[in-house]
N, C-alpha and C positions, 0 to 999 in steps of 0.2 A: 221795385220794392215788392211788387207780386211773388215774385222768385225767390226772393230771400228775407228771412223772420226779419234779420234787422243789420241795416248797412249805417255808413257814416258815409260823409264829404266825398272821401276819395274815392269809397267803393259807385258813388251815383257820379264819378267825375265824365264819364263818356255820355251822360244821360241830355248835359245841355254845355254851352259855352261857359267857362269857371264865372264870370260876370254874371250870367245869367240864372245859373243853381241856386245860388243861394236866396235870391229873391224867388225862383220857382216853389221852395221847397218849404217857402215863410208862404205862401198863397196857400199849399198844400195842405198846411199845416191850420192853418182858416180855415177852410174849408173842413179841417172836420178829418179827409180822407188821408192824412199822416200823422203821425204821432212820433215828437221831440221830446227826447228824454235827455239826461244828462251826458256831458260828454258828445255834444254833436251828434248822435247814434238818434237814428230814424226808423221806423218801422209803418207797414203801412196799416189802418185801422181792420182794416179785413185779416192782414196776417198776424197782429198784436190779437184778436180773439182766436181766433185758431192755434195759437201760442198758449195763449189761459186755456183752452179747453185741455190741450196736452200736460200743462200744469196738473189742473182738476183732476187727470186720472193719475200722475203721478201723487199727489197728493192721496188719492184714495189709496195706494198700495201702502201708504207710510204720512201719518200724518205730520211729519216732522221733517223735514231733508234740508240737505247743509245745500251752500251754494255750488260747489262742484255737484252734487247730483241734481239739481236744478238746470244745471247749464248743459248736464249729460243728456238730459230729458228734451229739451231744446234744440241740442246737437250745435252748439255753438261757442265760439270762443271765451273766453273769460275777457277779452275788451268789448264783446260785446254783451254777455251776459251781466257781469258787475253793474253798468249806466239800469239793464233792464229790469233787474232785481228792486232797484232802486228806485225804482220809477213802480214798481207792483208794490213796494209797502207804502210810497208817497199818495199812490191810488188807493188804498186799503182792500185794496186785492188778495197781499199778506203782509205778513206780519213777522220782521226779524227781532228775535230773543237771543241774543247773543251769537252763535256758530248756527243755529240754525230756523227756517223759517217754516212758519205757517201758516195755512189758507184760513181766510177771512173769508173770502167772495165764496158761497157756494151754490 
């Protein structure tokens, strides 16, 4: 999860025995040092703020941006942008007003 903004199941499947992940990633997740958002999609707490801070200056260029320029900003797919979006207005990070969102956190 160092490596990449935000994976799921299959992408951490080499990481431990498939028994064994999902209980790893529920301790992780305790601990503070992972973040579950919807849609099984994990991120780790160091790379979820390094993620807002690239938000933070995307949002400074345009206070408003839809979710494809969000997910451009991120450089990430839309299975896994969508859960994470979702997980930024649930945290009040931003804020979705119809097609497009805006920064709360500043």
């Amino acid at each position: 999860l160092a490596a990449t903004p935000l994976a799921d199941q299959e992408d951490l499947a080499g990481l431990a025995a498939a028994d064994k992940l999902g209980p790893l990633l529920d301790d992780l997740v305790e601990q503070g040092t992972v973040v579950r958002m919807s849609g099984g999609i994990y991120a780790s707490a160091a790379q979820l703020a390094a993620t807002k801070d690239r938000l933070r200056a995307a949002f400074a260029a345009n206070p408003a941006l839809t979710a494809s320029q969000l997910r451009e900003a991120i450089a990430t797919s839309r299975k896994y942008a969508i859960p994470f979006l979702e997980h930024l207005d649930s945290s009040g990070f931003t804020r979705r007003q119809g097609d497009v969102r805006t920064l709360l956190d500043r």
